[in-house]
C-alpha positions as CSV (number, residue, x, y, z in Angstrom):
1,X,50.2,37.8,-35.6
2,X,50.3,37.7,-39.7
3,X,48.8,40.2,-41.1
4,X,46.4,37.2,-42.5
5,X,44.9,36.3,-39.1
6,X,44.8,40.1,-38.2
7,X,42.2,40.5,-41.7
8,X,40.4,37.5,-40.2
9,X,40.0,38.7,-36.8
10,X,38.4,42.1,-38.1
11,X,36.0,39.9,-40.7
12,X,35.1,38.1,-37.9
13,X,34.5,41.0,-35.3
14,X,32.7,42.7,-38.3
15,X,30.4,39.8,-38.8
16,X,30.3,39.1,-34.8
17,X,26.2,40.1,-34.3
18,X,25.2,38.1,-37.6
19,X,27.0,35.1,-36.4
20,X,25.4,35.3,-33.1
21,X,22.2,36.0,-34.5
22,X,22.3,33.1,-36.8
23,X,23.5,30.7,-34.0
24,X,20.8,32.2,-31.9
25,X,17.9,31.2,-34.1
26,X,19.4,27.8,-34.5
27,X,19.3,27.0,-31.1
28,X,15.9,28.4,-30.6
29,X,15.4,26.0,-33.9
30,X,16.9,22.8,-32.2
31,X,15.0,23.4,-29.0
32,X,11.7,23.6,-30.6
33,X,11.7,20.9,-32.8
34,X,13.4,18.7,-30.0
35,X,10.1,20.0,-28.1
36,X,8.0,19.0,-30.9
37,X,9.5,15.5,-31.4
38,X,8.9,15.1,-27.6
39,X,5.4,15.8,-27.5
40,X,4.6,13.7,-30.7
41,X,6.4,10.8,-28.7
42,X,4.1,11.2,-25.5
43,X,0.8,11.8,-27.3
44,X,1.5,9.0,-29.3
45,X,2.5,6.6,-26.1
46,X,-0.3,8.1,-24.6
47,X,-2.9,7.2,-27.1
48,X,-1.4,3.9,-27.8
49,X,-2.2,3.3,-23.8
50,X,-5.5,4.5,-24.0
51,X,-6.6,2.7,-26.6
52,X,-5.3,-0.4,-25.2
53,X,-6.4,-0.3,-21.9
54,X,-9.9,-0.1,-23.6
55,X,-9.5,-2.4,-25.4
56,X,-8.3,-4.6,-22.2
57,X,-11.7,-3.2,-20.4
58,X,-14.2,-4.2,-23.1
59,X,-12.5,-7.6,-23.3
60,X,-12.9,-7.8,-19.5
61,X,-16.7,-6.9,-19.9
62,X,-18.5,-9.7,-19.9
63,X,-19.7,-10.2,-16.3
64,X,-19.1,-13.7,-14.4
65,X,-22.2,-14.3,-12.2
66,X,-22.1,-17.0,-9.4
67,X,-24.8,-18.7,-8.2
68,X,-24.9,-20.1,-4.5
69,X,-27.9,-22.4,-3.6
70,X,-28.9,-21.2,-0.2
71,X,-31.8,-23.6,0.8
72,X,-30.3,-25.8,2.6
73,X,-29.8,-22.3,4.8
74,X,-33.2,-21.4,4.4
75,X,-34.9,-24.4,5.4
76,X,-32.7,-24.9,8.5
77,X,-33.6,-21.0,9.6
78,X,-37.2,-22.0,8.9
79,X,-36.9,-25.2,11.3
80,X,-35.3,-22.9,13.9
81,X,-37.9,-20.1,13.8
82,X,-40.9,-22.9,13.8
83,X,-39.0,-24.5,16.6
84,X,-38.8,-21.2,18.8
85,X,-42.7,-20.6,17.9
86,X,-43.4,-24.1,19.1
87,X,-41.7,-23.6,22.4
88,X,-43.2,-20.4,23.3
């Protein structure tokens, strides 16, 4: 080794902890703003959902009734029943 590369390997192994601390908090760094990105992303898709799907249900609201004429059922049930009572 040159006695250049042998200066640089004792800067290096000098500077070894700082370099280690400094890569140390940058990962830490990375890591939480990659978390914080994340959890924007889902709040946000999660709110976006919400709010649609309430949207969806008010639009969905407004209640369909049916009607079903039944007395065409009645009056045969009533001609049955008089029709028992009359046999009796």
């Amino acid at each position: 080794m040159s006695q250049e590369k042998v200066d640089q390997y004792k800067k290096n192994k000098a500077n070894r902890q700082k370099i280690m601390r400094r890569e140390k908090i940058l990962r830490r760094l990375e890591i939480t703003v990659a978390a914080l990105v994340l959890v924007g992303l889902v709040s946000w898709f999660s709110v976006a959902v919400y709010k649609n799907s309430k949207a969806q249900a008010q639009a969905n609201a407004e209640t369909v009734t049916t009607s079903l004429d039944v007395s065409a059922i009645n009056d045969y049930m009533n001609e049955a029943n008089s029709a028992a009572t009359a046999s009796e």
